[in-house]
Steps between C-alpha positions, in 0.01 A plus 500: 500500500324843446235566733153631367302757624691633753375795686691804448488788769723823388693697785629807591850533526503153669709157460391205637792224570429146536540359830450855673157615695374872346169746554385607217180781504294506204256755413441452118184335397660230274766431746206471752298264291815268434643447874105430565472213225803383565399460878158334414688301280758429731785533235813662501520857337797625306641851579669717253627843529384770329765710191383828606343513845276834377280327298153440672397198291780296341459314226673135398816743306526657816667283747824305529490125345654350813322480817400266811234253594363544806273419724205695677586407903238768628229713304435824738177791364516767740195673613663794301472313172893410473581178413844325658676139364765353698688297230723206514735468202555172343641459187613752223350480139493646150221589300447336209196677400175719613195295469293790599441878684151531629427456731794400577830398395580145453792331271655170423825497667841292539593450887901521529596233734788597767833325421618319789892441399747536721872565387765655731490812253104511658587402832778783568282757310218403735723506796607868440185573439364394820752687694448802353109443560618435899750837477199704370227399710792616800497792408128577533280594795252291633532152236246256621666174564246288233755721251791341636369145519379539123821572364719293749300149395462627102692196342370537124749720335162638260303557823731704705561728210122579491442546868801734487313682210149511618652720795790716315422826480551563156282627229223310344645503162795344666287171712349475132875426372550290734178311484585445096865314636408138466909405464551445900851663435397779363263526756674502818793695309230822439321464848913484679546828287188690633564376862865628462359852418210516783788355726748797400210747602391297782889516669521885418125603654619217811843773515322804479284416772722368701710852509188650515426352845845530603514879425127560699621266828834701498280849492229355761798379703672847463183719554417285824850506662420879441220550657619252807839742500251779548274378757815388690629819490182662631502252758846626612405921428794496254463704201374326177711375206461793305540739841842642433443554122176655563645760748806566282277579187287707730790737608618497163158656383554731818868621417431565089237772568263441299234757411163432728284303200830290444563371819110439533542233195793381678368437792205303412717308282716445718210336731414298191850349486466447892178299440595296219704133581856545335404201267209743342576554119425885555735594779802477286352784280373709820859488682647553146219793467603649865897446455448755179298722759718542739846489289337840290659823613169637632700789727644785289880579595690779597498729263897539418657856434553544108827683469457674155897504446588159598232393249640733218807367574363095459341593193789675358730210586246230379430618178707751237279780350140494495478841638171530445360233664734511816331879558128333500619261723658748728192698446321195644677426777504857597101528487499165725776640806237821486214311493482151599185411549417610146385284225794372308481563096528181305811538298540307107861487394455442095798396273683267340633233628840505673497868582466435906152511571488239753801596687408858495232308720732359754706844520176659659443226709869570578454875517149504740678225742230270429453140397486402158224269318423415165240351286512343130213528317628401187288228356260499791127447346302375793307751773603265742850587494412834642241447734598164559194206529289454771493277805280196334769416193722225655878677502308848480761797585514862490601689172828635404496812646375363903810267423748759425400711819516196678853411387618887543383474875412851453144688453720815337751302258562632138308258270623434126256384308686393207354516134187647576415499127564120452201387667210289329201392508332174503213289593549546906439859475711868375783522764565840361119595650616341848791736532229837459457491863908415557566792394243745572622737790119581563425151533819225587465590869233249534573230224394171545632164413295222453706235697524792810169578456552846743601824396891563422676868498695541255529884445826496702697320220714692278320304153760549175405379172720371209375491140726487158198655327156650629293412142365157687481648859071535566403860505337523867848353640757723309210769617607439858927506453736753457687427164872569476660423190839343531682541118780347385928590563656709323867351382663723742270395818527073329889599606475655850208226548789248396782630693322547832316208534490249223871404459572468880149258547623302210820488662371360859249283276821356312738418786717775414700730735572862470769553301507170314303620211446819365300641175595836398222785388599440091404134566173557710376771217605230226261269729173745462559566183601211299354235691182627683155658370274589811385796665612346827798291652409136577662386121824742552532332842476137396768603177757615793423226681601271224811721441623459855458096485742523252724648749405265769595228275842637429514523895408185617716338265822673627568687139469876637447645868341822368341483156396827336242547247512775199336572225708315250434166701147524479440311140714182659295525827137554410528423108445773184300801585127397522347899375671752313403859387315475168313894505792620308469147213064539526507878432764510223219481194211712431221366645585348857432700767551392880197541784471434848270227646381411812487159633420287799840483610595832387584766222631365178638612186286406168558528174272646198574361129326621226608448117322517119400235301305522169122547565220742478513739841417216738689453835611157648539436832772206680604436813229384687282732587244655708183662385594837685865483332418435164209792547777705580691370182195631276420805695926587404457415125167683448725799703775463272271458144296831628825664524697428249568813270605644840708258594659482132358165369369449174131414540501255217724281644252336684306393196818270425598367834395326810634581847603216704589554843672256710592480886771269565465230791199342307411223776451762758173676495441865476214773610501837559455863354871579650669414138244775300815760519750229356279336271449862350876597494614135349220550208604882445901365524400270225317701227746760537810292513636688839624289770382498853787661741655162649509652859129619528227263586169626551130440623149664517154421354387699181171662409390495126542895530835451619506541861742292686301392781643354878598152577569302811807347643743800422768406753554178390498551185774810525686225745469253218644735255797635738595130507493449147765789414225784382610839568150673361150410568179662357255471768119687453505855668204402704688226678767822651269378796676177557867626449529520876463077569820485237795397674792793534791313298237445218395889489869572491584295193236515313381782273073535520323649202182559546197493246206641423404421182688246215613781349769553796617133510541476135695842563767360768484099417634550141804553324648693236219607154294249322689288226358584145474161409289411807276798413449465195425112461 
């Protein structure tokens, strides 16, 4: 039957479960004015929570329909002006409907009695239930023993299930679910599922702890067997545990000879490492810190006799040619056996790659007698990785170059630092800025890493650079090197180059004996030729590599006990010929003319197009590219249209046609004023139908008054074009300058012209007289 006028108190975030004791503090003045009528009345009070546990003053649409009756067991006002219920639950209920709000609630509602059945379904449920209730309260600290009794003597299926609720520790929203399960099943089935959950946590926070305490008794065990080893051992006037270690790191600091300040910091640290107990989390990075101290060559060796001949006579057998560079290094070493105490020069070794840089390196190591280190600092973007991090970063250690003199055992070594002009730059600072002080003379006798934290000299190493190009070196660091420009081979030195070292490497590298395979000089110019492209060797080394597996297949397979390898063999062995001379096809039209280009990996041979189409006097530019290039391409037709009576062109010609010029290779980009001369020459070829010469290839910047102006990277350029089978090159006169750096087989084959105004290339690039039809059109 529904009961009427029930008084209705709204809570916060709190269920009530019949058959449970729960405090309740109200502070509201409704909520205060219905526990007190309800008290005076001496009738039970019915407790429903609130939807939204913000709202100050809830009204009837507010709360949840299913609550608890309860009664008030102890009314408590505070001198503070709180008000405290302790509630007994009795019965659950629904509301039917609000009779009213003010002052307080009240509604008619319909108590839910608690089934009492009993089925073996309910009785196992209720069992399981219970002894995961038992497991739980286990597994926490401090249960009081009224907890146990309460669930252990719990018959009523309905019951436990409530008690267990009224204690979970779940979320409101979740007690209110469970509240709202009158099916007994159902019941016990939710409240098993949220004790399994709490039960999982409760065995994994019981583990934790448990290893916890384990791993703090095994320290506190540790740390006081310690202390009792030392006292014992003071007891008996025996050294301490750390004794021996101590007074071996302490003549280690003695023996490495250390500058003053350094052994200062590596003393007191050492008396720090003394102090500290071994289980301290800091004296692994303090021994670490004084192993690096004392493993440093602080002492400066011997200076070692450099016999000038015996290293002209390693450089000569290490490397073919470069005549050049083996006199600055002489030069060098020369300067250092006069003057040893003298600040070395920082020397840059620029070139392609594959034309020895690096090894030219480990010949001076080779020639000076000293150890050999070296450094890549391709890639590297972080400071750090030259001054290394300091002490406080867990796994800190000193930069690159500390580890290199570390690992050369040697305070004089040679030190390589490889692709200098590959370094970046990111968000931990410009490594490029670090190495300033690397490789200042004036100032790398007191540099500083950050993990060392003491001054370092370092003006005792021979430094040498290596760069393929100088355009992305910073200008204070190429400021403080020597540059020396390392071009590409000439065909001739590719085949010494081959012959000395390559083929007998590849040989050793290949299993091969002496005498069991053998390429003959036809074959190995075939080889540079036909199937290589580069200003250096590493390519032409891997093709005879791959021609002398062949031979180690034939070999180890018992077909041949020497196998030799000629010219005609090459198509089977390393397939059709990969390059092929096409000067001769390019330059057999009006129109084409062949220039010389630079390029990271060294000279090249490019290719100017230019042919009419039906226009109005415009010019079209192809190829992809640059804004310097195709300046140059309009600074040669405005050249060409200025002088065109001279150069016997009809000047209305260009009111019918358009100009397109075209350089080949389209996916590559292009940029440069070097192509102004052939850009000129292809354009004048054109309009007066007479052929470029197909040995000549040419470079030089143009002026609109004509002037051919100077360009950069002559000698690999004149390298690139002895490679490529040109026998005359038109260089500008005011490069004469650089006609030294070209090789001497390249001066001896090749023809130079040299211009100093269009007028002169035009002159010796052409053939023959102009066609009349190509004049006249």
């Amino acid at each position: 039957m529904p009961d009427d006028g029930l008084i209705i108190l709204a809570a916060r975030d709190v269920v009530v479960f019949p058959g449970t004791v729960f405090p309740l503090s109200i502070g509201r003045q409704a909520s205060i004015l219905a526990a007190q009528q309800a008290l005076r009345e001496e009738r039970s009070i019915g407790i429903l929570m609130q939807r939204d546990p913000e709202v100050a003053e809830p009204s009837a649409l507010e709360l949840h329909r299913t609550g608890t009756v309860a009664n008030i067991l102890r009314y408590v006002n505070t001198p503070d002006g709180h008000h405290h219920l302790v509630l007994q639950g009795e019965q659950r209920f629904s509301v039917v409907n609000f009779i009213h709000e003010r002052p307080f609630l009240a509604a008619r509602v319909q108590r839910i009695a608690q089934s009492e059945e009993q089925t073996p379904e309910i009785e196992a449920r209720t069992l399981h239930l219970r002894q995961q209730a038992m497991e739980g309260l286990q597994l926490l600290p401090q249960v009081p023993q009224e907890m146990l009794a309460a669930v252990q003597s719990a018959t009523a299926p309905g019951a436990l299930a409530d008690l267990i609720a009224a204690y979970l520790d779940i979320k409101p929203e979740e007690k209110q679910e469970i509240l709202e399960t009158t099916d007994v099943v159902a019941r016990i089935e939710k409240v098993s599922w949220f004790l399994a959950q709490r039960l999982e946590v409760l065995r994994l926070t019981h583990e934790i702890g448990r290893q916890t305490k384990a791993a703090l008794d095994e320290r506190q065990r540790e740390v006081i067997l310690r202390e009792q080893m030392a006292s014992i051992q003071r007891q008996l006037g025996e050294a301490e545990g750390k004794g021996p270690e101590i007074a071996e790191l302490s003549e280690a600091i003695t023996k490495a000879q250390m500058p003053t300040e350094v052994e200062e910091t590596a003393r007191k640290e050492l008396r720090r490492y003394e102090r500290m107990p071994e289980a301290a989390a800091e004296a692994g990075m303090v021994r670490n810190y004084l192993d690096w101290l004392v493993e440093l060559p602080w002492a400066l060796p011997e200076e070692k006799p450099i016999d000038i001949e015996e290293a002209r006579r390693i450089l000569d057998k290490d490397h073919f040619g470069l005549d050049k560079i083996k006199r600055r290094i002489i030069e060098y070493l020369a300067v250092r056996k006069l003057a040893p105490h003298g600040k070395a020069p920082i020397l840059c070794f620029v070139g392609p790659p594959g034309v020895g840089k690096t090894s030219l390196g480990q010949s001076i190591a080779r020639a000076m007698g000293r150890p050999f280190a070296r450094v890549s600092l391709g890639g590297v973007h972080d400071e750090a990785e030259i001054r290394g991090h300091r002490r406080t970063y867990i796994g800190a250690l000193p930069g690159n170059i500390i580890q290199a003199i570390r690992k050369a055992k040697a305070r004089d070594c040679v030190m390589m630092l490889d692709e200098i002009d590959k370094m970046g730059r990111g968000i931990q600072g410009d490594p490029s800025a670090a190495m300033l002080e690397v490789l200042d003379p004036e100032q790398n006798s007191t540099f500083r890493d950050n993990y060392l934290g003491v001054p370092f000299d370092l003006s005792r190493v021979v430094f040498i650079a290596t760069a393929n190009m100088l355009d992305t070196v910073p200008g204070p660091l190429y400021d403080r090197m020597e540059i020396i420009s390392l071009a590409g081979y000439t065909e001739d030195e590719k085949l010494q180059i081959t012959r000395r070292y390559l083929v007998g490497r590849q040989m050793e590298a290949n299993g091969l004996k002496p005498g069991q395979a053998e390429i003959d000089d036809e074959a190995l110019r075939h080889i540079i030729v036909d199937y290589t492209r580069e200003a250096g060797v590493r390519t032409l080394e891997r093709e005879i590599g791959r021609a002398l597996r062949h031979a180690a297949v034939l070999i180890a397979e018992g077909s041949a006990a020497k196998v030799p390898i000629t010219a005609t063999e090459l198509e089977t062995i390393l397939g059709p010929r990969r390059f092929e001379n096409e000067v001769a096809m390019r330059t057999s039209v009006p129109g084409v003319a062949t220039g010389l280009a630079w390029t990271p990996v060294g000279g090249d041979i490019l290719f100017i197009e230019a042919t009419r189409v039906p226009g109005k006097g415009g010019l079209i530019l192809t190829g992809q590219l640059g804004e310097v290039m195709r300046e140059s391409a309009q600074a040669a037709f405005s050249i060409v249209k200025n002088r065109a009576v001279s150069l016997g062109i009809d000047e209305s010609v260009f009111e019918k046609i358009d100009i397109h010029v075209h350089v080949p290779a389209g996916a590559t980009p292009k940029d440069g004023p070097s192509a102004g001369v052939a850009m000129f020459t292809a354009l004048v070829s054109l309009l007066t139908g007479r052929t470029v010469r197909n040995d000549t290839a040419m470079t030089g910047e143009i002026s609109l008054r004509g002037l051919v102006l100077p360009v950069g990277g002559i000698k690999e350029k004149v390298v690139a074009a002895a490679a490529a089978g040109i026998k005359r090159v038109m260089l500008p006169a005011r490069n004469r300058r650089d006609f030294e750096e070209i090789p001497e087989d390249a001066r001896k084959t090749l023809e130079f012209i040299w211009l100093d105004k269009v007028d002169d290339a035009i002159t010796a690039g052409l053939e023959g007289s102009s066609t009349k039809a190509a004049a006249a059109e």
